[in-house]
C-alpha positions as CSV (number, residue, x, y, z in Angstrom):
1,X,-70.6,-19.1,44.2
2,X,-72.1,-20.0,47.7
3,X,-71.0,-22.4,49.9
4,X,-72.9,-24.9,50.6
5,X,-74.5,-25.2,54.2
6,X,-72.6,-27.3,56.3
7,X,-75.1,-29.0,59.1
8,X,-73.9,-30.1,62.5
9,X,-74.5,-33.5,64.2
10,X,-77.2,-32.7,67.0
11,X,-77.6,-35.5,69.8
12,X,-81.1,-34.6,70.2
13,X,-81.6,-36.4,67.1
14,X,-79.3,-38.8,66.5
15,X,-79.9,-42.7,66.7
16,X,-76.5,-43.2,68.5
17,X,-77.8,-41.3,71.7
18,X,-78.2,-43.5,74.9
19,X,-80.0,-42.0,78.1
20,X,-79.2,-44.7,81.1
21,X,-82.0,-43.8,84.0
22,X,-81.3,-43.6,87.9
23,X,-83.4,-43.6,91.1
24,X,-83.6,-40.7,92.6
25,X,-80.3,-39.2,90.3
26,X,-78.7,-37.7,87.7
27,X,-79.6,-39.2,83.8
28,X,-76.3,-40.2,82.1
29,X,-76.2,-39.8,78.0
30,X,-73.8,-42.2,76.1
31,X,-72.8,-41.6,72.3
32,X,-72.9,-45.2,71.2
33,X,-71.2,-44.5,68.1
34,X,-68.8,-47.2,67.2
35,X,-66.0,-44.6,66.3
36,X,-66.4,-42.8,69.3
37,X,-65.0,-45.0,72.0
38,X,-61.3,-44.4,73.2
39,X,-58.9,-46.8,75.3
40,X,-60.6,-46.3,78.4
41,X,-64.3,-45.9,77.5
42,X,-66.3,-47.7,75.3
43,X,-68.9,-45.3,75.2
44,X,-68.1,-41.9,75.8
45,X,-70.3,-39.8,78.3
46,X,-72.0,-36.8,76.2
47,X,-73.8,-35.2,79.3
48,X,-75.7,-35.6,82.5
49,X,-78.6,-34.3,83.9
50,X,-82.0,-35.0,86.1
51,X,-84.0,-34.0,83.3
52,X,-85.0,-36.6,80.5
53,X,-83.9,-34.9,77.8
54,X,-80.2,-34.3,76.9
55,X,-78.9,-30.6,78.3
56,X,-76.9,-30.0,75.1
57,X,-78.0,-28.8,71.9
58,X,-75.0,-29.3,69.4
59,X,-73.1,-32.3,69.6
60,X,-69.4,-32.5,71.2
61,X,-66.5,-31.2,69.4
62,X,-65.6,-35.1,69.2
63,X,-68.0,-36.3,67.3
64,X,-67.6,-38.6,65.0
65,X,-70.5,-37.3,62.7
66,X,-68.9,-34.0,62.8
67,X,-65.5,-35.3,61.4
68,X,-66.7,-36.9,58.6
69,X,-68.2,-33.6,57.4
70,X,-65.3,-31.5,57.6
């Protein structure tokens, strides 16, 4: 009996991935999953960077993609 594979939530692809743009700065990427907020944030910060593309390539421990799986 195998197990089957288990795949993990990647940001890279995911439809709940905001990149907000800067002048001159850093990108910021938002998860703008609906479970993922917490008291303080309504959308959590996933990374930031001053390419265009997200710096990460598995998604955060927190995930709520991740915790349905498991």
């Amino acid at each position: 009996m195998s197990k089957p594979s288990k795949e993990k939530a990647v940001c890279k692809t995911c439809s709940n991935l905001l990149m907000e743009g800067r002048n001159c700065g850093r990108n910021n990427f938002y998860c703008m999953h609906p479970e993922a907020k917490t008291e303080t944030m309504p959308h959590r910060r996933i990374a930031q960077d001053r390419a265009d593309e997200i710096p990460i390539k598995t998604a955060p421990r927190w995930c709520p993609l991740n915790q349905k799986e498991g």
